[in-house]
N, C-alpha and C positions, 0 to 999 in steps of 0.2 A: 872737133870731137876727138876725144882719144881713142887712142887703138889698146887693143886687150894688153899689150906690154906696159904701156903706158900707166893702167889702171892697177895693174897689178903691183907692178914699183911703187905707186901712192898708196897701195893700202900696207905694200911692204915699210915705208916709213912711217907710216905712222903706228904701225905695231911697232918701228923700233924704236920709237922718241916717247913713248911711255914705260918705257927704263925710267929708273928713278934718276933724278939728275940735280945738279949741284944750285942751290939756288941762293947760297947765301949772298953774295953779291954779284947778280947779273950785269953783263954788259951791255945784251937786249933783252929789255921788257918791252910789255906790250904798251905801252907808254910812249917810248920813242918807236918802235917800229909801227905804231899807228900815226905818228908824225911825220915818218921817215914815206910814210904808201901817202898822208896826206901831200907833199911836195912832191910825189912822184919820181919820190928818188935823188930830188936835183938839192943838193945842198948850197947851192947859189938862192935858193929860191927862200930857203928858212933863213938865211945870211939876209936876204934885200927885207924879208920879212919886218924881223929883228922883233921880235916878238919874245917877249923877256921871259915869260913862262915858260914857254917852249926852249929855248938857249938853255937856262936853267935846268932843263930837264938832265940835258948832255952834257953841260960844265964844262969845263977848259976842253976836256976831250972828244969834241966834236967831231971833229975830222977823221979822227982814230976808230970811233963809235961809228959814226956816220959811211966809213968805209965798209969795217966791218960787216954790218948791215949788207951792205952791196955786195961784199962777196959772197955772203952767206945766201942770200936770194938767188944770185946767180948761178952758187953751185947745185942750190935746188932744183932750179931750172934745166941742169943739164943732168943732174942725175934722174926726173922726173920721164928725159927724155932717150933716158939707158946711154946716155950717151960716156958714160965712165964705168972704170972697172968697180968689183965689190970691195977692193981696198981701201977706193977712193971716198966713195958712199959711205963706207966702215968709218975713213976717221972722219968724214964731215959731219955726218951724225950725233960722235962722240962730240965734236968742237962742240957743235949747237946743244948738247946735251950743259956742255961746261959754261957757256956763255951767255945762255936765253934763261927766262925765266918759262915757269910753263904756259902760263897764258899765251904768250910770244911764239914760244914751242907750236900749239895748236893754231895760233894765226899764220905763221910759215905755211905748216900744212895744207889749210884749208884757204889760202887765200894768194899763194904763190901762183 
C-alpha cells in the first residue's frame, strides 16, 4: 500500500506529463513498452524469442531503446518513492516528455 507521500508524487507526475510534449518521433511508444512489460524487462528473452514483428518494432536500435526503457522505469520508480531531489524528477519528466509518445506517457504512470 502507499503511504500519503507516495500518492502524492503520483498524482504530482501525472499532472506534470500532461505538458504538451514532443511526439514527432518517439523513442517509447506504447508499442514497445507494451512488449518491453510483456518480457519483463529481460531483453534476452524478446532476443531467444525472435519474433520478427516485435524486433521490427525496435529496428537495429534495440539495445539502445530497450535500455532506455529501463532507465526510464526505474527512475519512475525511485522518484514514485521520493527518493530524488525535485531537480532530478524535473529533468526525467522532461526526458520522458521528449522521448515517449503519449499513450506510453500514461502507461509509465499508471502501470509502473
Amino acid at each position: 500500500m502507499l503511504g500519503d507521500s507516495e500518492v502524492l508524487s503520483i498524482r504530482h507526475l501525472r499532472k506534470a506529463l500532461t505538458v504538451t510534449s514532443n511526439f514527432m518521433n518517439p523513442l517509447i511508444t506504447s508499442d514497445r513498452l507494451r512488449i518491453y512489460r510483456s518480457y519483463h524487462g529481460d531483453i534476452d528473452g524478446i532476443l531467444r524469442n525472435n519474433n520478427n514483428q516485435e524486433l521490427k518494432l525496435f529496428g537495429a536500435e534495440i539495445d539502445v531503446i530497450w535500455s532506455m526503457i529501463d532507465n526510464k522505469v526505474q527512475d519512475l520508480e525511485i522518484i514514485k518513492k521520493g527518493l530524488v531531489s525535485k531537480e532530478y524528477e524535473s529533468r526525467t519528466l522532461t526526458q520522458l516528455r521528449e522521448i515517449c509518445d503519449r499513450e506510453a506517457l500514461e502507461l509509465l504512470l499508471t502501470e509502473s
